[in-house]
N, C-alpha and C positions, 0 to 999 in steps of 0.2 A: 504493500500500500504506500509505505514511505523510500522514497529511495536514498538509501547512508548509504552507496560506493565510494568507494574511495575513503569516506571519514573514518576514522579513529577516536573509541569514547574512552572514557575511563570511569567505571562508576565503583563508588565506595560503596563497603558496608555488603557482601556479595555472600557471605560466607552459608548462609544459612539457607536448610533445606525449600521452608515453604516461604523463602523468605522475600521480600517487593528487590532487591537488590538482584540476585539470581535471576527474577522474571525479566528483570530490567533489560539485565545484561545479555539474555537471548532474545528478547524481543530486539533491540537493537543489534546485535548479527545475524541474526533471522530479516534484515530490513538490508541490511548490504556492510556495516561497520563493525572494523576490526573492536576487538573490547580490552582492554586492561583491566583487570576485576582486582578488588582490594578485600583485604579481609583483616582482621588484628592477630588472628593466628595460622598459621598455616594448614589446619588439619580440622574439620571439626568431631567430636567421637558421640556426638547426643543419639546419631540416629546410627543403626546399621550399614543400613544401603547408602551411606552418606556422608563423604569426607571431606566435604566444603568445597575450596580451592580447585582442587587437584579434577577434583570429578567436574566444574563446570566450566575447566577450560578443555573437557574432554568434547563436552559437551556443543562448546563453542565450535571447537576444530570439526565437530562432523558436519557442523553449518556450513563448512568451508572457510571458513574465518579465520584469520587470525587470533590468536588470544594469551596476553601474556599475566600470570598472576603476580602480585607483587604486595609481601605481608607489611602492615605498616599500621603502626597510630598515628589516625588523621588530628590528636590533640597537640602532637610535637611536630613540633616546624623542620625538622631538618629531618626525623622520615617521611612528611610530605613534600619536601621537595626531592628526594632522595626517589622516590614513589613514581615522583612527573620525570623524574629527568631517564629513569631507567625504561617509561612508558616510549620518551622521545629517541634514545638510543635503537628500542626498537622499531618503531614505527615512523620516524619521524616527525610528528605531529600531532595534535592532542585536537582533534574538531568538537569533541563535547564533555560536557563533564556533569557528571550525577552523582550530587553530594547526597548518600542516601544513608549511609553511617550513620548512628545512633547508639546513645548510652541506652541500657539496659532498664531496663523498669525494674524497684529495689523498693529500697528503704527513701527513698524519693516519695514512695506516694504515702503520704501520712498532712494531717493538719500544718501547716505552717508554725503554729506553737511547738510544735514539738519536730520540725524540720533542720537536721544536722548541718551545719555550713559544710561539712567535706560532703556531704549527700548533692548539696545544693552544687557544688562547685563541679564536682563529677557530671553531673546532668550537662552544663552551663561550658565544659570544657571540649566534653565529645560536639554538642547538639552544634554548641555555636563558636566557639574557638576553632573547631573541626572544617566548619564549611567557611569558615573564614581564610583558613591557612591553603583547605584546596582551591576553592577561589581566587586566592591571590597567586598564587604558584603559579596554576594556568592559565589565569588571566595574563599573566606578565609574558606566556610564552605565544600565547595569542595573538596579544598586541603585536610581538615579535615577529610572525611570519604575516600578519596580515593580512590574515583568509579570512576573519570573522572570526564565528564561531558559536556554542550554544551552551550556557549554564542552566544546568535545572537543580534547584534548591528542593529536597523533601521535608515540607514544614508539616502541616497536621491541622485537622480540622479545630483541635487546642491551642491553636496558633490563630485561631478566629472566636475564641469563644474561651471564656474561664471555665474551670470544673476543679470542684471543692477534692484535695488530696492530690492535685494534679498542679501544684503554683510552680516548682522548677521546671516542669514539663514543659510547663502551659507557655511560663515565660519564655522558654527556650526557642519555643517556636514561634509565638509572634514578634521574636529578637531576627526567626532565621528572616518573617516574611518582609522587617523592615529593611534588612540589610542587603534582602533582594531588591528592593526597590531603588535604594540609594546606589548600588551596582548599576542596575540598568542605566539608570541613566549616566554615571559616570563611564560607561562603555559603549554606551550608544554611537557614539561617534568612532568608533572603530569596527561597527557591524558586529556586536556582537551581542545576543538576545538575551538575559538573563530574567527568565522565571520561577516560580515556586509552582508545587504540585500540594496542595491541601486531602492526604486521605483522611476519610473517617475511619472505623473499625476495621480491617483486614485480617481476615483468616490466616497468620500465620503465628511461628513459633513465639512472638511477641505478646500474644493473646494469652499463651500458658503463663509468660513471665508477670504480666499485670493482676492476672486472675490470682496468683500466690502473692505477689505483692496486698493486694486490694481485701484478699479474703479475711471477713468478719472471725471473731472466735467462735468452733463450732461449727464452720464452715467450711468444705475444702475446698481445696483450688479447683477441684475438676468440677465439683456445684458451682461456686465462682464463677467458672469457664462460662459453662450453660447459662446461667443467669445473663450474664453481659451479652451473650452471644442471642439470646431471644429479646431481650431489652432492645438492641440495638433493632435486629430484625424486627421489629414490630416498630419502630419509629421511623420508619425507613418507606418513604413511598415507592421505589422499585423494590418491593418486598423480600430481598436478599443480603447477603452480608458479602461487602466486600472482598472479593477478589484477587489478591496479586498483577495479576495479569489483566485488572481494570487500568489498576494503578501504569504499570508499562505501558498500554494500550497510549494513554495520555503523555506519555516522557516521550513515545515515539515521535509524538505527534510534536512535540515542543521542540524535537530534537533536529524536526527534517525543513524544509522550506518551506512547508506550509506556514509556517508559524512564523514567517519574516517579519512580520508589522506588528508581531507581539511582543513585547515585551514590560517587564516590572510588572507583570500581572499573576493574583495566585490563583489556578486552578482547583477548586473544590470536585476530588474526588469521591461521596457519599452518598453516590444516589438519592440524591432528593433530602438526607436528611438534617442536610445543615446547609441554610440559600443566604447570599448576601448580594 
């Protein structure tokens, strides 16, 4: 549908099995672009069939694709540029970039009275230090070659809306969606688009990590799970729960020409259930 020949992405945060980074990264070489995938560790061991990294550049290369992986925290500056410059060795060129890395849901979600500053700064380092440092890296190498190019920021339907136990989160991401803003336009004159993608709920491994965070006493995470996961589904006017592969659907789409005249704009991914 979208034609990436020739482009080269690199999106963060790839590691996990059902996870929006993974969908990302084949949706864009599945469309024509080489992928650089990031992860913070090399291996991942949660699932059987499923060793992160290793398996989705397998995964890549049968698309015919190029694919190079490269382990790295996007919260320190000199493994993200360490990250870009090993992307540009091989490929020579970075045409897009999917900041989609994310700290983990923890000890984060709790009342603000009782919310730890190392908790709060963990959130605040990954969410928004992270897409800051990849941002800047390859933005600078952008400018550089002068082809343009495409940032997509992954903020959060949180990033438009407070929610009580969610204040690091929350802030996190309406941090990622002003600083896309301030981006576009200071890149704009170099052709190059900078967006945000706003999911709501998405069925992946993130779901389990909220649901133990979140769960009342008495409660377990796998009750947790279903609770949230019908909650949402029933406020939801396309009466399903997000996707992965909704979320890609929409990075393709930000990522390719279509999306020329777009930009500093955040796309709400939610089917219906959060409209601004």
């Amino acid at each position: 549908m979208y034609d990436l020949s020739g482009k080269v992405a690199l999106v963060t945060g790839t590691g996990g099995k059902q996870g929006l980074g993974r969908a990302i990264a084949l949706r864009l070489a599945a469309e024509g672009a080489n992928v650089i995938i990031n992860d913070i560790v090399p291996v991942r061991t949660g699932a059987p069939d499923w060793a992160g990294l290793p398996d989705l550049v397998s995964e890549i290369e049968a698309l015919g694709r190029g694919a190079l992986a490269v382990v790295g925290d996007v919260s320190k500056a000199d493994q993200v540029e360490g990250m870009v410059q090993q992307g540009l060795e091989r490929f020579g060129q970075i045409d897009i970039l999917v900041n989609n890395a994310g700290a983990l849901a923890g000890k984060d979600r709790v009342p603000v009275v009782e919310l730890e500053e190392a908790e709060w700064d963990r959130i605040q380092n990954v969410n928004v230090k992270g897409t800051f440092l990849c941002c800047r890296a390859v933005a600078r190498r952008m400018i550089e070659l002068g082809q343009g190019g495409k940032i997509i920021n992954i903020s959060s339907v949180a990033g438009q809306k407070g929610i009580a136990r969610y204040a690091a989160y929350c802030s996190s991401k309406f941090a990622v969606r002003g600083f896309t803003q301030a981006l576009a336009l200071e890149l704009a004159p170099y052709g190059i688009n900078v967006n945000a993608i706003c999911p709501g709920l998405v069925e992946t491994e993130r779901v389990d990590e909220m649901a133990a965070a979140l769960a009342p006493a008495g409660v377990s995470a796998a009750e947790q799970r279903r609770r949230m996961m019908e909650q949402t589904k029933s406020g939801t006017p396309w009466g399903r729960i997000g996707q992965p592969s909704d979320v890609a659907q929409a990075a393709a789409y930000l990522a390719s020409a279509e999306s020329d005249y777009m930009t500093g704009l955040s796309v709400t991914v939610a089917g219906g259930s959060y409209m601004n």
